[in-house]
C-alpha positions in Angstrom: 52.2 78.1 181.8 54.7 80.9 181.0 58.2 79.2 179.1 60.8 79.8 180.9 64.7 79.7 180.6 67.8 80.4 183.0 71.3 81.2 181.7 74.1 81.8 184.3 77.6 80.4 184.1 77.3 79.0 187.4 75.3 75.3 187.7 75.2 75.8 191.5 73.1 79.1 190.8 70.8 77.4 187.8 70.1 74.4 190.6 69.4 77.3 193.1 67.0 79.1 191.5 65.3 76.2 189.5 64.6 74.8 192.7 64.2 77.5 195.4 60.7 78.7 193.6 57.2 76.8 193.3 57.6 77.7 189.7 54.6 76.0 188.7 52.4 77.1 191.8 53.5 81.1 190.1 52.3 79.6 186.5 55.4 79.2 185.1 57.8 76.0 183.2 61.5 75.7 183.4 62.2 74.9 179.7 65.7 75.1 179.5 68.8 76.2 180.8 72.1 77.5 179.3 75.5 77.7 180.9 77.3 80.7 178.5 75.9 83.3 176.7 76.0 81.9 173.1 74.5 78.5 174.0 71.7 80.9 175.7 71.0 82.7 172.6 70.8 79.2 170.2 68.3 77.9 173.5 66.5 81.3 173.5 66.0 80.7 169.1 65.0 77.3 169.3 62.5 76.9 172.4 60.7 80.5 172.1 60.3 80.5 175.6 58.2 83.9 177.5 60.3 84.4 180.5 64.2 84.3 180.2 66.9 84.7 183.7 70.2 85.9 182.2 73.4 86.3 184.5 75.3 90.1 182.9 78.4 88.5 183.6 79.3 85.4 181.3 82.5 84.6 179.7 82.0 85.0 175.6 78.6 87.0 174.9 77.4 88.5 178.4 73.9 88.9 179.3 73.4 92.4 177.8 75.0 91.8 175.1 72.6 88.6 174.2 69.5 90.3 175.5 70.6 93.3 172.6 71.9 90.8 170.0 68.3 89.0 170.4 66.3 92.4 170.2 67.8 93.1 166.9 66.8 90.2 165.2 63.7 89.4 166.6 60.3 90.9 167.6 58.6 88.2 169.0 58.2 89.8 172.9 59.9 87.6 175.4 60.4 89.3 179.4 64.1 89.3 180.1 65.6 89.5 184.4 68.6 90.2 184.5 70.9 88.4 187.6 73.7 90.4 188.9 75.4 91.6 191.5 75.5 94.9 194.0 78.6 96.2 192.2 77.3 95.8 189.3 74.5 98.5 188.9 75.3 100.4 185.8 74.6 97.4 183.9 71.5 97.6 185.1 71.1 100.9 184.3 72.1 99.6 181.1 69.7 96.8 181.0 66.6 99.2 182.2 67.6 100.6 178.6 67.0 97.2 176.4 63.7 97.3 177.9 64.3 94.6 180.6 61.8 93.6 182.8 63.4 93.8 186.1 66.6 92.8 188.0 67.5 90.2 191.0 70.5 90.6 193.2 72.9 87.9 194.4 73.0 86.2 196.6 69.2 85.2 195.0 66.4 85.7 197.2 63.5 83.8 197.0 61.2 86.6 197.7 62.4 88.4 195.5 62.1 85.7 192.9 57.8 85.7 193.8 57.5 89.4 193.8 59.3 89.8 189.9 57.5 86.4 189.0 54.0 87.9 189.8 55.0 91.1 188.2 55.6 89.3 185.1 52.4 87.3 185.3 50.3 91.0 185.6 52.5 92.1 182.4 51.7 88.8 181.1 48.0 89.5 181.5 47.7 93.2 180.0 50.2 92.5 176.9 47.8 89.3 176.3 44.4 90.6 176.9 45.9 94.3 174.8 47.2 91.8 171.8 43.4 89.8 172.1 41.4 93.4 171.7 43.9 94.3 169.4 43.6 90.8 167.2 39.5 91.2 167.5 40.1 94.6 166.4 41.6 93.2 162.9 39.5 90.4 162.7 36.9 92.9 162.6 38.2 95.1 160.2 38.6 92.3 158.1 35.7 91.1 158.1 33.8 94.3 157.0 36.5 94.9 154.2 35.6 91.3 153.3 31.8 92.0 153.6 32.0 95.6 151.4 34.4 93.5 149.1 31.7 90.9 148.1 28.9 93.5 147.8 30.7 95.0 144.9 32.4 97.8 146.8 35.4 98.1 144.4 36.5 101.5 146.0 40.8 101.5 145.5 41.6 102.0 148.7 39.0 99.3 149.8 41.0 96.9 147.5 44.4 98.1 148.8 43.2 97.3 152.5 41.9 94.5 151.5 45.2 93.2 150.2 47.5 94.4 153.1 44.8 92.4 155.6 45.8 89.4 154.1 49.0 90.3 153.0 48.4 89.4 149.3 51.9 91.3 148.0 54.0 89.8 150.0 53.1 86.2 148.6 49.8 85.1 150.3 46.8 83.6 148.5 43.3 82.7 149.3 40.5 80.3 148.9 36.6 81.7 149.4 34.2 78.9 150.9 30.7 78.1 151.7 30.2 75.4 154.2 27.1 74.2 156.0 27.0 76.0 159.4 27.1 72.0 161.1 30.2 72.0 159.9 32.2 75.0 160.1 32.7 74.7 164.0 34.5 71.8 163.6 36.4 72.3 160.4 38.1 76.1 161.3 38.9 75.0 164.8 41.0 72.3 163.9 42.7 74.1 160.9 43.4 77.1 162.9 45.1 74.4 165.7 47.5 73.4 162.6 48.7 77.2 162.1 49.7 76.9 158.7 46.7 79.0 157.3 44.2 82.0 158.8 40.7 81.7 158.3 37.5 84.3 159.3 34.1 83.9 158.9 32.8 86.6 156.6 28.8 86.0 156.7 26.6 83.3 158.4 22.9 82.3 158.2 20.7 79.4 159.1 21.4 78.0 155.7 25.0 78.1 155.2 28.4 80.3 156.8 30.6 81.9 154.0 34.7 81.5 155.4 38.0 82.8 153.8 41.2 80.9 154.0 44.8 82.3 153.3 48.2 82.2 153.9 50.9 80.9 151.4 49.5 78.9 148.2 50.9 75.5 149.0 49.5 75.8 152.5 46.0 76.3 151.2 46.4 73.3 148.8 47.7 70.7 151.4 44.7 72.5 153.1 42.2 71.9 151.1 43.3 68.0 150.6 43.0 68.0 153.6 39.7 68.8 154.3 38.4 67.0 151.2 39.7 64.0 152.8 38.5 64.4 156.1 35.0 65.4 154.8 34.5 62.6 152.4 35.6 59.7 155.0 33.5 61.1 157.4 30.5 57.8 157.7 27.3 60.1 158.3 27.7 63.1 155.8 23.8 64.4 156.7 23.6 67.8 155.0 27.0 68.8 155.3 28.9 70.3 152.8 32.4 72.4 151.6 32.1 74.8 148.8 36.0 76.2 147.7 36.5 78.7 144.9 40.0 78.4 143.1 42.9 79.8 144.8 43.9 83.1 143.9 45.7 86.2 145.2 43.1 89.1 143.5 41.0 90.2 145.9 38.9 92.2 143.0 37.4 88.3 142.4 35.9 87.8 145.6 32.3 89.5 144.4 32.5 86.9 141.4 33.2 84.0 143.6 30.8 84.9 146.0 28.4 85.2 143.5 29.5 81.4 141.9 28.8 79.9 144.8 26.0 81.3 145.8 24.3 79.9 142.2 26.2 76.7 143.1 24.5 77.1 146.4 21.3 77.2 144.5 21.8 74.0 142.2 22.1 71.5 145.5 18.1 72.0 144.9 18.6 69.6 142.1 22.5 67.6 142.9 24.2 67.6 146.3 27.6 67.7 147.3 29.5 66.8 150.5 32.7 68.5 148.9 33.2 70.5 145.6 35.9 72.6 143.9 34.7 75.8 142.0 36.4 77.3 139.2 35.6 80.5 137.5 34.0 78.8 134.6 31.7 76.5 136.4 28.5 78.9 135.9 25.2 77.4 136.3 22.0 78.7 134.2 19.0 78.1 135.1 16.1 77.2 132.9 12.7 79.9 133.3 10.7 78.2 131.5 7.2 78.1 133.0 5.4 76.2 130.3 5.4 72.3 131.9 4.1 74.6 135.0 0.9 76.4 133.3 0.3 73.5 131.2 0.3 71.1 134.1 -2.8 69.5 134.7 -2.5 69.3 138.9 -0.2 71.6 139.4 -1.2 74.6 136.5 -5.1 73.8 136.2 -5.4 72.8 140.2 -7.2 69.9 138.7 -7.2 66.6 141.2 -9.8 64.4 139.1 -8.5 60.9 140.5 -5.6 60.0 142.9 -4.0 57.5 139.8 -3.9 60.5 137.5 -2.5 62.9 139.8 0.2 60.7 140.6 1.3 60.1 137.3 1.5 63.5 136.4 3.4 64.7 139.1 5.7 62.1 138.0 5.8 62.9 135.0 6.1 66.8 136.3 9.1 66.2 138.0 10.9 64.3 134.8 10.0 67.1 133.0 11.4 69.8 135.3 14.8 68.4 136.8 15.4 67.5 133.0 15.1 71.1 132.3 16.7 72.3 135.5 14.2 74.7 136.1 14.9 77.8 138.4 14.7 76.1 141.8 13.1 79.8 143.2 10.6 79.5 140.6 9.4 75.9 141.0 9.4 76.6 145.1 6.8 79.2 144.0 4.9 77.2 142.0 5.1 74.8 144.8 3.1 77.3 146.6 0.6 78.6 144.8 -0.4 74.6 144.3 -0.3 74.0 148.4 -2.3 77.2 148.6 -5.0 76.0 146.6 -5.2 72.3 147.9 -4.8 74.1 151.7 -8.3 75.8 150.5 -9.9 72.2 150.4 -7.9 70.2 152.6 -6.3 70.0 155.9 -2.5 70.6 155.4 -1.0 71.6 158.9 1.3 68.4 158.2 3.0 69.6 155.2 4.5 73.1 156.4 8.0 73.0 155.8 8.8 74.3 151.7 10.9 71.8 149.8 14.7 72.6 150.3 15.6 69.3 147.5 14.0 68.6 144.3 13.0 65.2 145.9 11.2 67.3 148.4 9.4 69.0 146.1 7.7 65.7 144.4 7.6 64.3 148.3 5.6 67.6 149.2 3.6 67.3 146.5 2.5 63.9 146.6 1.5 64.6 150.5 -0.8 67.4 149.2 -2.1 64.5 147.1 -2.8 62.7 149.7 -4.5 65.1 152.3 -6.9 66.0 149.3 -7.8 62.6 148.6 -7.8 61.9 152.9 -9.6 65.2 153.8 -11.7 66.7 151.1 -12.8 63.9 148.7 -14.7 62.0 151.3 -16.7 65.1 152.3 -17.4 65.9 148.6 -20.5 65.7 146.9 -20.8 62.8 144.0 -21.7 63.9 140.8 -25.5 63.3 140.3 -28.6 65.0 138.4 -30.0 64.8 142.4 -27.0 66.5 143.9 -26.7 69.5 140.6 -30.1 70.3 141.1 -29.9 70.3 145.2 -26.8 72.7 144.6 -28.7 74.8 142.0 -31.5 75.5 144.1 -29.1 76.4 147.6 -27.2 78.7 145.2 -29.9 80.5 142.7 -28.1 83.8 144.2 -24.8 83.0 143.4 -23.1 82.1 140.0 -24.4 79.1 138.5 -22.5 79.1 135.0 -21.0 75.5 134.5 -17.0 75.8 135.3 -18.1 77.0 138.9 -20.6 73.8 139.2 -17.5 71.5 137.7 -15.5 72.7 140.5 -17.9 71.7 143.3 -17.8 68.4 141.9 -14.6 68.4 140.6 -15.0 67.2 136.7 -14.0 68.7 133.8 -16.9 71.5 132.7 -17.5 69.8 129.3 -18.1 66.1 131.2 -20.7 67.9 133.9 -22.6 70.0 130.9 -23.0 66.9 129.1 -23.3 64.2 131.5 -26.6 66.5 132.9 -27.6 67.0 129.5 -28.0 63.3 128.8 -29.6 62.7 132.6 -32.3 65.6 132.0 -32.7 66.3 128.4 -32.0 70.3 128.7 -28.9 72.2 128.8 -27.6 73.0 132.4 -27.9 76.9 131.5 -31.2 76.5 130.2 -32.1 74.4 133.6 -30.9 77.1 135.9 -33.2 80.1 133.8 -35.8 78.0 134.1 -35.4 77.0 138.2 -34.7 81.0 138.9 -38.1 81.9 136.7 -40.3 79.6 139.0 -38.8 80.9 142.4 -39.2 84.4 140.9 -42.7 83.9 140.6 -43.1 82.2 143.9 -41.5 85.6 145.5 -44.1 87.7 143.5 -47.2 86.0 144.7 -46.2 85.1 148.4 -44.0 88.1 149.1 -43.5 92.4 149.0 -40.1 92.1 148.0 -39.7 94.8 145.1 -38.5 93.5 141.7 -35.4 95.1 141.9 -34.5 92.6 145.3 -36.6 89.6 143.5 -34.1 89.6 140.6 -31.1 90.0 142.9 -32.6 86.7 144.9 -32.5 84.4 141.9 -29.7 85.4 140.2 -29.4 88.4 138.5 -27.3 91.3 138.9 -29.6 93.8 136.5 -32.8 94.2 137.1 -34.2 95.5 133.2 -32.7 92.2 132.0 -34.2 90.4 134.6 -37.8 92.1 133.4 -36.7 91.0 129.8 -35.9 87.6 130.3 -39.2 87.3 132.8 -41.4 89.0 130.1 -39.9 87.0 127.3 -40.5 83.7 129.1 -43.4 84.2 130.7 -45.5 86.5 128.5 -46.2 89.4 130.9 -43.9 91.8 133.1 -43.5 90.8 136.5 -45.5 93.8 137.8 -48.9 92.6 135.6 -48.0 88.7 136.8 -48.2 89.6 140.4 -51.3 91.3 140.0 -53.0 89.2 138.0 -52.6 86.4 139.9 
């Protein structure tokens, strides 16, 4: 509904035409009225109305007089009609002048009335639809000034328009904020409803929506009370959160502060904050320290030897690193690598989402446990002289040194070498020569496979060591064993 007052010195002509007119029907609100020209003026000040009637002729300040008076100290646009009279035409010549919108003649007719009230609605329409582009149009400039502005474009005249945007010389300040996108909706759309502070979102993301605030510094302070207070009695917090920077009215900062938050961003890996106040000499440094990583036995060596151990040392793990406050970038890669490896063994379709909180990272990890234990151990082979010597004899081709057989069965290499050792009475290396010289004389008697293809069968990659180790053990070459037999 458009505001509206009337003004005429004459009640029987402010009864008339307040009631003559479906003013509501047109989209319009009868406000106020005034019955002199000064009492119109104080009306006009304190309602703010769109629409004002004026009569010209009023005893004390007449109506072109007020409609000029008002012009001058005010620029808010309001669309004056001027009532008159049919002698009375070169005040509205006059009037035309003072950029009034139109004119009605008395006696008042009530058609005339609809056609200037319709007129005024059209005007209405292209002055607010030309002020909307026009607002988007700043907004938008304001934003990309904002955007160049935090990705260290510190060209002068960047920072001067930077400044005039939000008015930072004549006594505005601002506040720079991260908030979770959740959030944000509700947050800016009841602050902008209070009025006493502008805010634009500068960038967004899945993760989090960066926001500026300003207007006058005790504004943003009552502000920001505000919305700690509203934030922190809210019952159901979830994964919402307000990040404010100090308040300040340098525009050169807001790379700095962009960049403090974004670290502060990075620390809710390790502590979480509904709300939280930022100022400039809150940095964060975080450890990169990969040691308690590479020297882990599950998570470094890619060791699972029993569900208990593992476990504890992921425990023990995640002491160790939240203690230290590793980078959270690096320890989300290490993360990684360690669900790569188990993923090699194990189903792990349920664990696809990467930690976003430290407690998710033990969580994950723990659930890796699990699928290995759930998937792959069952289907594993149990450590056994039976079982080595099976898999020796399936894999002559392939490598057979004793880390690769300790990771079949998965047992520490020393433990397997020695635990065969004690069940056969030989040395696992010396076994495997000794299994890969019998099936290389079984492929010389029974076969035409040429020495070269023989050696590459059971083992070896060169074929003159292969003739060494053959004539060494054996006492002829392989040539003379296959035909003497």
């Amino acid at each position: 509904m458009l505001r509206t007052v009337i003004i005429d010195d004459e009640p029987l002509v402010i009864e008339g035409l307040s009631t003559m007119v479906d003013w509501q029907g047109h989209g319009f609100r009868i406000c106020g009225v005034a019955e002199d020209g000064e009492k119109g003026l104080e009306t006009i000040e304190k309602l703010k109305p769109d629409v004002v009637f004026t009569d010209v002729r009023m005893p004390g300040l007449d109506g072109l007089s007020l409609v000029k008076k008002y012009l001058e100290n005010h620029s808010e646009p309001v669309f004056f009609v001027i009532i008159t009279g049919y002698s009375e035409f070169d005040y509205i010549k006059k009037a035309m002048d003072f950029n009034v919108v139109d004119y009605v003649l008395k006696p008042i007719d009530a058609d005339d009335v609809h056609r200037i009230l319709n007129r005024i609605q059209e005007e209405y329409r292209k002055r607010t639809d030309l002020e909307k582009k026009l607002n988007q149009d700043i907004r938008n400039v304001t934003r990309m000034t904002l955007n160049r502005l935090i990705d260290e474009d510190q060209k002068p005249s960047l920072i001067g328009r930077g400044k005039m945007l939000l008015d930072l010389e004549n006594g505005n300040y601002y506040t720079y904020c991260f908030s979770s996108p959740k959030l944000i909706d509700r947050l800016m759309e009841a602050w902008q409803d209070e009025g006493s502070v502008e805010s634009i979102l500068v960038k967004e993301n899945e993760r989090r929506h960066s926001f500026l605030i300003w207007g006058k510094k005790k504004q943003i302070l009552k502000w920001m009370e505000e919305a700690k207070e509203r934030i922190l009695s809210r019952e159901n917090q979830d994964n919402d959160f307000l990040y404010l920077t100090e308040v300040t009215n340098d525009i050169r900062q807001i790379y700095q502060k962009h960049q403090l938050l974004k670290t502060h961003m990075k620390n809710r890996f390790y502590h979480t904050y509904a709300y939280l106040e930022i100022d400039s000499d809150s940095s964060i440094e975080f450890s990169r320290e990969l040691t308690l990583f590479d020297l882990h036995p599950i998570i470094g060596k890619h060791r699972i030897p029993d569900k208990e151990r593992a476990i504890f040392e992921l425990n023990k793990l995640y002491h160790e690193v939240y203690s230290a406050e590793i980078d959270p970038d690096l320890v989300i890669m290490r993360y990684g690598l360690f669900r790569e490896r188990v993923g090699q063994l194990a189903n792990v379709d349920m664990v696809t989402a990467y930690p976003k909180r430290f407690s998710d990272f033990r969580e994950a990890c723990l659930k890796l446990v699990d699928a290995y234990f759930r998937d792959y151990v069952p289907n594993q082979p149990s450590l056994s002289r039976e079982n080595i010597e099976v898999y020796v004899n399936q894999h002559l081709s392939e490598d057979l040194r004793l880390k690769a057989l300790a990771g079949v069965f998965n047992y520490n290499p020393v433990y397997v070498g020695q635990y065969f050792q004690k069940e056969t009475g030989k040395k696992f290396r010396d076994y495997v020569l000794e299994v890969r010289m019998e099936k290389a004389k079984q492929l010389l008697l029974h076969t035409n496979q040429g020495i070269k293809s023989i050696a590459k069968d059971v083992g070896f990659r060169d074929r003159d060591y292969f003739v060494k180790k053959f004539k060494e053990i054996n006492g002829c070459l392989p040539g003379e064993y296959r035909h003497e037999k």
